[in-house]
N, C-alpha and C positions, 0 to 999 in steps of 0.2 A: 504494500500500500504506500503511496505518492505520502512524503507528510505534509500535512496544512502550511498554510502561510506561516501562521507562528512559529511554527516548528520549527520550517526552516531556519526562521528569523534569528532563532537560539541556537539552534544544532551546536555553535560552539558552546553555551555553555551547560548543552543537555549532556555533549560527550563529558565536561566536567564534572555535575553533580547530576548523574542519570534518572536519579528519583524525581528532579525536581521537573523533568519531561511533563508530570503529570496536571501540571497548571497549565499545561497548551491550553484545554476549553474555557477554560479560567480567563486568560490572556487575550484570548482572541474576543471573548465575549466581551470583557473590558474594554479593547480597544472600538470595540462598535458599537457601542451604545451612545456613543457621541455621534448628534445629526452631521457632522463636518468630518466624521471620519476618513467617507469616502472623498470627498475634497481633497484632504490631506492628503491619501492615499496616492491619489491622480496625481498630483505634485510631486510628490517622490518617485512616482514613474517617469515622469518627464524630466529628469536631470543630466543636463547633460554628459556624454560618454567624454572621458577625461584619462589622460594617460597621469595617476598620480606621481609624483618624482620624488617630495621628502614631505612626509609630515612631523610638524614638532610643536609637542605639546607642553608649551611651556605659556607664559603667563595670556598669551594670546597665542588660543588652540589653532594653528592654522597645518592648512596644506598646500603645497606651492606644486605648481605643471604647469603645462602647454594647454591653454586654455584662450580662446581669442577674445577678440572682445566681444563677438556677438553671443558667442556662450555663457560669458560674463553676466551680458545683460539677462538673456534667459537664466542662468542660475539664481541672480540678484529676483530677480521676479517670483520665481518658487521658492525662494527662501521667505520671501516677504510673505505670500500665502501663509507662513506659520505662523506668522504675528498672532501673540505677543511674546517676541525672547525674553524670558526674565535672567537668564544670566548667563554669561561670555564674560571677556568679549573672543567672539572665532575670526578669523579669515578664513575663506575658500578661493583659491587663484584669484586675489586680491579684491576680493567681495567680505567687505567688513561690516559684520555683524556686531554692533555697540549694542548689547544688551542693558537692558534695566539696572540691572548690579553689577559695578567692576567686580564678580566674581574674585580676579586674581588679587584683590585687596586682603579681602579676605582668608583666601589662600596662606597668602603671607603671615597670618596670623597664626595659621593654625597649622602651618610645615615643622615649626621649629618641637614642636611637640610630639611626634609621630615620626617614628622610625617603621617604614613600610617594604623595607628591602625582602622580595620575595614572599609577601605574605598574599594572604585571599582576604578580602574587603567587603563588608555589607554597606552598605551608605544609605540607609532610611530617609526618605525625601528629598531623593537626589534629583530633581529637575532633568531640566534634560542632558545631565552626566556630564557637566563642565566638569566638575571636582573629580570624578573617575578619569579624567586623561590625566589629570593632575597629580592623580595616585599613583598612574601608571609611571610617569616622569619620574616620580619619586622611588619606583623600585618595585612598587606589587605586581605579583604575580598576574591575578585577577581580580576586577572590580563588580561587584553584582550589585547594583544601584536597582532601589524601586520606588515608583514612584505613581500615585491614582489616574493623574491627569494624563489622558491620552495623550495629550498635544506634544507633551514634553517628551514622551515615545518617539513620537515622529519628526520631531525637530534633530532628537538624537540618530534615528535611521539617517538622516539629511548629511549630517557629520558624520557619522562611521559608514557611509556609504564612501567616501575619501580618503577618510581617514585610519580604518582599517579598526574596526571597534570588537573583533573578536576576542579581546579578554578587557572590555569593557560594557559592560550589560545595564539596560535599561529598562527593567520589567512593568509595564503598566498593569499593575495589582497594589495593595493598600498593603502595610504590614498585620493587620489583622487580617487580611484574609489567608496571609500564608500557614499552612498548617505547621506549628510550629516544630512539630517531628523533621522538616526540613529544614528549617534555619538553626536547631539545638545543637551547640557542639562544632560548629562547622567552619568559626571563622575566628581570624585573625585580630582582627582590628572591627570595629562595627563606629562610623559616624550617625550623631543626630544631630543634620544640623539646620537649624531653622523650622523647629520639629515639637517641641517640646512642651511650649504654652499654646500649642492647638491640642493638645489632649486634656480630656475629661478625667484621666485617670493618669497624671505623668509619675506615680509611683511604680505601675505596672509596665510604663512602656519602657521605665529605665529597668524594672526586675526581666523584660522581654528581651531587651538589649542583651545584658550579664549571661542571659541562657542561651542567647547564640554563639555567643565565643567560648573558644580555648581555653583550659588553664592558662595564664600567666596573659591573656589577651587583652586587647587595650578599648576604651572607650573613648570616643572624643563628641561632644556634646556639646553645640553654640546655641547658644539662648540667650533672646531678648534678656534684661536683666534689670533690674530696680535698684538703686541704692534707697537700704534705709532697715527698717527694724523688720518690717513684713511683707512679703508678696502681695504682688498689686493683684486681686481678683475685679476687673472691668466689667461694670454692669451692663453696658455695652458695646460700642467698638473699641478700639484701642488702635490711633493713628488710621482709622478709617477700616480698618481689618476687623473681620468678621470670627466667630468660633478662637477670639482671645480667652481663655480658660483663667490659667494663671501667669503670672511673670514673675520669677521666683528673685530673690536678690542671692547675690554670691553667696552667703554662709548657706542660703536654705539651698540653695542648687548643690555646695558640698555634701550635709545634711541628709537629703534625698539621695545623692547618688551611694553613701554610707548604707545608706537604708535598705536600698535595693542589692546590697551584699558586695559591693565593688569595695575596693581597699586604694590607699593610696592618691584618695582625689584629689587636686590640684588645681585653683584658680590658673590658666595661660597668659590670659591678657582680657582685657577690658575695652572698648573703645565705644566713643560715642560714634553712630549713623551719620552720616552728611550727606551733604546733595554731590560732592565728587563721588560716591561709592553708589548712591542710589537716586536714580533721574529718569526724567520721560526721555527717549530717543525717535529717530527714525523707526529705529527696532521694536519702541515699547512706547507706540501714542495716546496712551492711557496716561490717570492723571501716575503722580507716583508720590515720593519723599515730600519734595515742594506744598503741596497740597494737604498733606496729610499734618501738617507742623502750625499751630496759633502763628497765622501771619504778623502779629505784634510780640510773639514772643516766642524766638525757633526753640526753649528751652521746653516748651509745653505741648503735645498734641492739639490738634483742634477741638478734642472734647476735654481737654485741660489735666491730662496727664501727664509725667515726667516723658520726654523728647525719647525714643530711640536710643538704647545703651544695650550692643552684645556682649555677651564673654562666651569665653572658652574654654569649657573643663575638658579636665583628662584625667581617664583612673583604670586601674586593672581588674581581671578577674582573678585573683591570685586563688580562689578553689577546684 
């Protein structure tokens, strides 16, 4: 039997983790339940045939060839069809993709923390798998990024159609829906990042975290974050964002991550949000950062919350 689109789509990393084959109906069902699928889909067919020559994925994912300019423009068009990028920034033979979030800002944050040489990677809420090439740069074996949103699926098919994304995976499936028999035990390093205060329950999804990895395996964890005595719980949006739960401050994010059995936790670093890291573009004509901040006072939300402040923990599973 011929295997499905998705299948194919994985084959590299069904041959890696064979059980996890069994999410094809899963995946595929996911991927179509969005009216714009087939859209999408159509668009990734049409991209242009391209001899690629070097890809490098470094702070700008790009891929450089023999591309002319009217393929240029055709590629610039079906990339644009994925709007909205929330995070790059890519080049494709010199079609520059400014997404939403200088991703590699953030990056920089959170390399100095993470020794990745040769390990296997979960990345929970990984978009459309900027941070997985970034892994791979850094030395992992294999990245298994997932993420609900279709879109970011196919944004990522767009990029590893170039750039060769065979041990960089983007699963469009939710981390509760994975039966956790397959994520338990099986990884290296697991990131959450930008993940954390969308959950109802973030004591469980850091105890979900801890059961996927290794002995001695590492977590790294970016979340929005609070200074002050207690977690902001937002009665309603927070910076215009929708399903804001909690926003833990540093001690309670160490705290929690103690709780859920991790040893070792560690504040990285801190930084306040700005409009260089997070902006509307070409790429993302939606409002964004700008919009979301008291125009009379960037230190407040527009519903009069403390401004956008990430951090960066890291901690082991040393059981």
């Amino acid at each position: 039997m011929a295997p499905s689109k998705t299948e194919a789509r994985f084959t590299a990393l069904y041959e890696a983790l064979p059980d996890w084959a069994e999410l094809d109906a899963t995946l595929f069902a996911n991927l179509n339940r969005h009216g714009d699928s087939r859209g999408w889909q159509a668009a990734l067919d049409g991209l242009p045939a391209v001899r690629s020559i070097r890809a490098d994925y470094g702070d700008v994912v790009a891929v450089e060839g023999d591309l002319a300019a009217e393929g240029r423009a055709q590629l610039a068009e079906i990339l644009q069809a994925l709007h909205p990028w929330r995070k790059g920034p890519f080049d494709l033979f010199g079609v520059r993709i400014d997404a939403e979030w200088r991703s590699d800002l953030k990056w920089r944050r959170v390399a100095p923390a993470v020794d990745l040489a040769g390990v296997r990677v979960l990345d929970v809420g990984c978009g459309n798998g900027y941070f997985g090439w970034r892994m791979l740069q850094a030395g992992a074996e294999q990245v298994v990024g997932i993420d609900a949103t279709p879109l970011f699926h196919m944004q990522h098919q767009a990029i590893s159609h170039y750039a060769g994304g065979h041990r960089n995976t983007v699963l469009p499936v939710r981390f509760e829906q994975l039966p956790e028999r397959l994520t338990e035990a099986r990884f290296d390093a697991a990131f959450s990042m930008g993940v954390l205060y969308h959950q109802r329950n973030p004591g469980e999804h850091l105890r979900r975290l801890r059961r996927s990895l290794k002995a001695g395996g590492q977590v790294i964890v970016e979340t929005l974050i609070v200074e002050g005595a207690a977690p902001l719980r937002p009665a309603g949006r927070y910076a215009r964002m929708r399903n804001i739960w909690e926003i833990p401050t540093p001690n309670s994010l160490l705290n929690a991550l103690a709780a859920a059995g991790f040893e070792e936790a560690r504040i990285i670093d801190i930084a306040a949000t700005g409009p260089a890291e997070q902006r509307s573009t070409p790429w993302m004509r939606f409002e964004s950062l700008a919009e979301a901040l008291n125009p009379e006072d960037s230190e407040q939300t527009i519903e009069g919350h403390p401004a956008p402040r990430r951090c960066v923990a890291a901690a082991r599973n040393l059981n």
